[in-house]
C-alpha positions in Angstrom: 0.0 0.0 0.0 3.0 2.2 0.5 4.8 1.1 -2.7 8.0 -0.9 -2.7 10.3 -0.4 0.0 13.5 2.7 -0.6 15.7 0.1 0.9 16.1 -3.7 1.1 16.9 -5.7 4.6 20.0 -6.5 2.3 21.1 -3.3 2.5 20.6 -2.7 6.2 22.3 -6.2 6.9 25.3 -4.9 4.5 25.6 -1.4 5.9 25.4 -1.7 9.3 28.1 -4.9 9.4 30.8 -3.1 9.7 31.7 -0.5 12.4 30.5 2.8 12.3 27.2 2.6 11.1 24.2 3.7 13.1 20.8 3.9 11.6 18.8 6.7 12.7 14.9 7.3 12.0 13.9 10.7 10.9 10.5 12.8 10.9 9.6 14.6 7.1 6.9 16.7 5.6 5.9 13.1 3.4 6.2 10.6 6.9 9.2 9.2 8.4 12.3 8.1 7.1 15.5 6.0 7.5 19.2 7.5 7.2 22.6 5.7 8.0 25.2 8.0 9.9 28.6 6.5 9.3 31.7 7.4 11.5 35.1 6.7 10.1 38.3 6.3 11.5 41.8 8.6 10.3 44.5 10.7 11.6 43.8 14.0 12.9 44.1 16.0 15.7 40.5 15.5 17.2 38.6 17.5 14.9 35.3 17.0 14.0 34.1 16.4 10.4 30.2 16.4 8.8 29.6 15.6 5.5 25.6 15.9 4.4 23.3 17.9 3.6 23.0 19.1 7.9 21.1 21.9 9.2 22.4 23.7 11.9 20.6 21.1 14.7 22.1 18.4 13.9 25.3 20.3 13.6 24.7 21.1 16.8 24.1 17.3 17.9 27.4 15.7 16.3 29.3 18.5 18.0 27.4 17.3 21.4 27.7 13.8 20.5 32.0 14.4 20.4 31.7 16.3 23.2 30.4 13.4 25.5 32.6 11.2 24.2 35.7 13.7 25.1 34.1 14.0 28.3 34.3 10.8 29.2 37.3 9.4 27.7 39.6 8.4 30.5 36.2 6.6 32.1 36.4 4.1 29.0 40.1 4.4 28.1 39.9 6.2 25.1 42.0 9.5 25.5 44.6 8.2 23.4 42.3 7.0 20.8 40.8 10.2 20.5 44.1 12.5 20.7 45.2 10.7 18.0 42.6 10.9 15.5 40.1 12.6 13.7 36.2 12.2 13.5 34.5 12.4 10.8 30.5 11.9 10.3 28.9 11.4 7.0 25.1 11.5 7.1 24.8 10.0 3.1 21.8 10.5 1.2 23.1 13.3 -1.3 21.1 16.6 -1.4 18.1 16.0 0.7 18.2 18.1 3.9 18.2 16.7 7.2 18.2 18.0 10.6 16.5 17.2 14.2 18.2 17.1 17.7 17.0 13.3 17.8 19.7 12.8 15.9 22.7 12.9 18.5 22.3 9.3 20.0 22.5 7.9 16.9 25.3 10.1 15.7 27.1 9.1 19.5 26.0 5.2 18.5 28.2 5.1 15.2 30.9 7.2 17.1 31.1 4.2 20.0 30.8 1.7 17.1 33.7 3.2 14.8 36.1 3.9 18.0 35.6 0.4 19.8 35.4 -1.3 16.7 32.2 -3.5 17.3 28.5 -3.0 15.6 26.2 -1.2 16.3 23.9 -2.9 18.4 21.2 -5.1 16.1 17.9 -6.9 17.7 19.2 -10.6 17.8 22.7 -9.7 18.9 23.6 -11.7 21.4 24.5 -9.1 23.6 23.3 -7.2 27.2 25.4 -5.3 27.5 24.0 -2.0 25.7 22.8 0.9 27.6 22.0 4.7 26.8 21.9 7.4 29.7 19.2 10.2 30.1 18.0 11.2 26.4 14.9 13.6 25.6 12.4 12.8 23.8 11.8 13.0 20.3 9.0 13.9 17.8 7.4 12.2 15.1 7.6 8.9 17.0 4.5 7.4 14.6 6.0 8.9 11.0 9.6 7.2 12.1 8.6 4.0 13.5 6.4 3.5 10.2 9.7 4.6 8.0 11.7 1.8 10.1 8.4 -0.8 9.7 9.0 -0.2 5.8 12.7 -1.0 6.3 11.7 -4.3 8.3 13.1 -2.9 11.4 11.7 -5.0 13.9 13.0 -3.2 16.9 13.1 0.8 17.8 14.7 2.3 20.9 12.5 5.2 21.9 13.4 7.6 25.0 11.1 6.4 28.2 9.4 10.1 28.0 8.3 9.0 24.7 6.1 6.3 26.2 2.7 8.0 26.1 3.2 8.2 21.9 4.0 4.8 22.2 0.9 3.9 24.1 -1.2 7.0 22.0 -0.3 7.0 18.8 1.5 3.8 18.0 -1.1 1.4 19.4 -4.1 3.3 17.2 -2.1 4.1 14.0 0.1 1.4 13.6 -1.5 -1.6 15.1 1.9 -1.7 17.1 2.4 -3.3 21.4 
């Protein structure tokens, strides 16, 4: 009824195997959709990169994404690590615009992906060990979760003051639990 799916669980399996890659879920004018923020590893001194068409907020949310991860560096034993190189983010999908504070955890995801060198974390990993600290919630929970339904994402990680949308909007519109 939505016409054929913009990408193939091919795709997601073959983009998000290697480390670095975070899928994020964004709100648009036409509904929700998906987008891939990809984190590569070179020499540098620490600066950050952004390639993408980015507005100014999500700017803003890659530069606060860095910033928690410089923060807490000698917590996780990665002062070196980030001393030593650069950071750059690519946010691919050529000229279409894209910005939304929601977009920092996953932005902070493929960071922590790229610089431990493990996956982003994937419903059926085999794997507990995943937490995220206090993040606010986000808008257009019903347009992304139906972008990520398209994709055949099975599993979304919403913000817990996002439940009420969950419980609201999700259970009438999308037939979701």
């Amino acid at each position: 009824m939505l016409g054929a799916p913009r990408f193939l669980d091919e795709e997601v399996e073959e983009r998000t195997r290697k480390p670095g890659v975070a899928i994020g879920l964004a709100w648009t004018p036409a509904g929700g959709d998906v987008l891939f923020v990809e984190a590569t590893r070179m020499a540098g001194g620490g600066t950050l990169t952004l390639t993408g068409h980015l507005g100014d907020v999500m700017k803003e949310s890659a530069r606060a994404a860095l910033s928690w991860f410089r923060t807490n560096a000698r917590d996780y034993g990665w002062t070196r690590l980030l001393q030593e190189r650069g950071d750059p983010l690519h946010v691919p999908s050529g000229a279409i615009p894209k910005d939304g504070p929601s977009a920092g955890v996953t932005m902070a995801t493929a960071l922590a992906s790229e610089l431990t060198g493990g996956r982003s974390w994937r419903p059926g990993d085999d794997r507990g060990d995943h937490a995220v600290g206090r993040v606010l919630p986000v808008g257009g929970v019903k347009e992304k979760v139906l972008a990520a339904r398209r994709l055949g994402i099975r599993h979304v990680i919403l913000p817990r003051q996002n439940d009420k949308n969950v419980k609201e909007d999700l259970t009438t519109s999308c037939g979701a639990t």
